[in-house]
C-alpha angles and dihedrals in degrees: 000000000000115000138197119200118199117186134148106228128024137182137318081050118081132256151055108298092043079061107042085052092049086048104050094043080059106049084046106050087051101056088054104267121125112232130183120201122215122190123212092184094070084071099058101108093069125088111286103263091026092072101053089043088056094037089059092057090043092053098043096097100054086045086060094047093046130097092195136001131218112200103198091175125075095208091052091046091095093045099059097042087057083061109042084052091061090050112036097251141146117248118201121188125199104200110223116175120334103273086194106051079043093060097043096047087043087052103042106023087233095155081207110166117240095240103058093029087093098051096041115021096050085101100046092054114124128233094268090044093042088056088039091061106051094037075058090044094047091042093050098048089045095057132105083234148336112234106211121202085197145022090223088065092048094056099046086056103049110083103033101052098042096247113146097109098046117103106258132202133183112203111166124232120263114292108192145196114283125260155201113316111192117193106257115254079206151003090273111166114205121221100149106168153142105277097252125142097222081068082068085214082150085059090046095047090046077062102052084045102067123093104255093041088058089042094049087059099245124151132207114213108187092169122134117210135148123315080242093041091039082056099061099040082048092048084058097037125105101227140329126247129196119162102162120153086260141004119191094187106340103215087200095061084048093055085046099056085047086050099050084241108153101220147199117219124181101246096239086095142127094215095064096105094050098047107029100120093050115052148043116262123213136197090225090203097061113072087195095061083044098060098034085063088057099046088053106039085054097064118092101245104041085052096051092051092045090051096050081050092063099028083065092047103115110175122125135191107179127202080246097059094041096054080046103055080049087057097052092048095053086045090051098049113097 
């Protein structure tokens, strides 16, 4: 089969869907198909509208070449449907975060939660965000399929973009083996991120910064490295924490169970019903639950018991499995 793969970063940049992309080339490639990668996000220097103007002419060919496309960027989704409508192709899109509740909460500092942006902010959109909406609207309703990590996400998406009669999948994000745990050299808590508001890291460092917090020896790392080197800092860390206003599938928590991390993650999650038994679950509108978490988790006992929770936690999701299941939604699609 012959794959196109639209996404909107790509190694060497940082971040889940850079990684899901790289991934999925790869498995791919490796089970016999021939795939082609194009990068929105190369384009970003250019005027908002210009660039995915100019990003449609520049993937035509591929779409063309193409037997299926899987848009793995919100921001792209229009465009390639755009395309596979010219052509006759299936367009697949794998939903990632939520581009337009990002770029209200960026814009107003409104610490709205995902989950009730939908049902109370429609009417304070501005005028990019209002035409944002219903090209995502129009793009979402127009594709073979939506590929869905969660069926939180799912659920928050349904009613207000129309999208009871598209074709819906829900394939998990990747679960690995598990790695290398080093004993912690201190009570480093790791909360490595992109420096947007709606992942609420001014609510988490109020936190590290009272008195009982400091006294208790935890320590706040809001660095941002490598996903290998990531890897390695997280291997010798003491726990993760992640307490944004919402977190579809949060690739960080994943890495932690692997590495054998106890967390904290804020509970507006979609990966609630998964990992339940195994982590500590915050209101991440509420500093004082916050910081309670972190009280408890640092104390000797309660972190043992959380660490023997994720070091039983046996569930797996390979990069195999995933481009298979893919595979099986582009087959099913008439």
């Amino acid at each position: 089969m012959r794959i196109l793969i639209v996404t909107g970063i790509y190694p060497p940049e940082i971040g889940g869907p850079a990684e899901y992309a790289l991934n999925l080339k790869d498995t791919w490639v490796r089970q016999g198909h021939k795939v082609k990668v194009k990068i929105f996000g190369r384009f970003r220097k250019i005027p908002w509208g210009i660039r995915h103007v100019i990003f449609l002419v520049y993937i035509l060919p591929s779409v063309m070449w193409s037997d299926c496309i899987f848009t793995l960027d919100a921001f792209t989704a229009g465009v390639s449907t755009v395309a596979s409508k010219l052509f006759n192709k299936k367009n697949i899109f794998r939903t990632g975060g939520d581009a337009l509740w990002e770029l209200y909460v960026e814009r107003t500092n409104d610490l709205v939660l995902l989950r009730d942006f939908y049902r109370t902010r429609l009417k304070k959109l501005s005028v990019k965000e209002k035409v944002t909406f219903h090209l995502m609207k129009w793009a979402l309703r127009n594709l073979s399929a939506i590929i869905w990590s969660t069926e939180w996400q799912k659920n928050i998406f349904m009613e207000p973009y129309h999208l009871s009669r598209q074709n819906h999948f829900i394939v998990e994000n990747y679960y690995g083996p598990k790695l290398e745990s080093r004993r912690p050299a201190t009570k480093n808590f790791i909360a490595g991120t992109r420096k947007l508001k709606w992942k609420n890291i001014v609510l988490v460092q109020k936190v590290f910064e009272h008195k009982d917090t400091k006294e208790s020896g935890a320590i706040l790392d809001t660095s941002i490295v490598h996903h290998d080197e990531f890897l390695n800092k997280l291997s010798q860390s003491y726990a993760v924490i992640i307490a944004s206003l919402g977190d579809i599938s949060p690739n960080t928590i994943l890495d932690a169970i692997r590495c054998g991390k106890p967390f904290i993650l804020t509970r507006e999650n979609g990966l609630y019903s998964r990992i339940k038994d195994i982590g500590l679950f915050v209101d991440p509108q509420d500093e004082e639950d916050i910081k309670s978490k972190v009280l408890w988790l640092v104390q000797e006992g309660n972190y043992a018991s959380q660490k023997a929770k994720i070091d039983s936690f046996s569930f797996s999701h390979t990069w195999e499995e995933i481009a298979g299941e893919y595979i099986t939604a582009f087959n099913s699609i008439k």
